[in-house]
N, C-alpha and C positions, 0 to 999 in steps of 0.2 A: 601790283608789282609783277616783274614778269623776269624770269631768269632763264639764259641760254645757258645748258650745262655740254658740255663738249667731252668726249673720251677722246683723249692725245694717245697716238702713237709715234715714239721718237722716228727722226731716219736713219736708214742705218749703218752712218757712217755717224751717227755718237752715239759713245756709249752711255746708258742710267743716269751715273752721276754726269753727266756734259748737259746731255738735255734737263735733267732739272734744273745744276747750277744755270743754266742760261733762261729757260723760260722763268724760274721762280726771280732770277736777278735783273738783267738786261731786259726782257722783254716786258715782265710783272711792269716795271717803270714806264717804258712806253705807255702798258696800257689803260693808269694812269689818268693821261691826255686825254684818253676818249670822253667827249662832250654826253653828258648825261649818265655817265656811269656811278649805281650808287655805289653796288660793293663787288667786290674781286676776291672769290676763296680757290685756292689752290689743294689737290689733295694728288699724294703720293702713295702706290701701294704699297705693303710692308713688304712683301716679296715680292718685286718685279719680274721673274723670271718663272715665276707660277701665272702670272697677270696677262690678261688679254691686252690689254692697256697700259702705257708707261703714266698717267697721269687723269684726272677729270678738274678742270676748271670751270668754276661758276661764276654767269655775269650778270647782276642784278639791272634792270633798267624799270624807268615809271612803267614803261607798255612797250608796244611795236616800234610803233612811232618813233620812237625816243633810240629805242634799238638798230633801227633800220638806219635811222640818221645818223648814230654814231659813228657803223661800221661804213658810211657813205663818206664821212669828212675825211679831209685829209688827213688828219690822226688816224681812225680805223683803217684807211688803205696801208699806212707805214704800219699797222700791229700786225695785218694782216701778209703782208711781204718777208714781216720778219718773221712771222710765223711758220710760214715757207723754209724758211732757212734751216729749221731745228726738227720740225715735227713735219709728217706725210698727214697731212690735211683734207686729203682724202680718203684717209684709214679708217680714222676715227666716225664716231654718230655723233649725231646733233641734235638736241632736244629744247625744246621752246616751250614754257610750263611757266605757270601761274604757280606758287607754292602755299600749301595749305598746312600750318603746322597741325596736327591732332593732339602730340604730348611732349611737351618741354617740361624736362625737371628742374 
């Protein structure tokens, strides 16, 4: 399994609450659609305004492969426009990682 985890930073013409209500609602659904996506975690910081980051979203797929294709169908190019719209997409990092749990309680 292979997961892209993303650090969001809003743009900044919205405010905290505008970019979460939109990416956790409106866009959370588009992304949905993407062909091979298994899971979709969202996480918010507790204080935003101490935070380098407004947001980190994780996106589970079988491998690359599966990844690559997603973000290539027409579903990924529409998650990816509207992602544009709320978040600077070029603020953020991008990490591409296999996960390895050590300890679950």
């Amino acid at each position: 399994m292979v997961k892209m985890v993303q650090l969001l930073v809003k743009r900044d013409d919205y405010t905290h609450e505008e970019f979460v209500e939109r990416w956790r609602g409106e866009h959370a659904e588009m992304a949905r659609d993407l062909p091979g996506l298994r899971k979709y975690v969202t996480a918010v910081p507790n204080d935003p305004e101490r935070s380098s980051h407004d947001g980190v979203v994780e996106l589970y797929f079988e491998d690359m492969g599966a990844l690559a294709d997603a973000f290539d169908s027409e579903a990924g190019q529409a998650v990816q426009a509207d992602a544009a719209e709320f978040a600077d997409v070029e603020a953020g990092e991008t990490l591409y990682v296999e996960e390895q749990v050590e300890f679950e309680a």
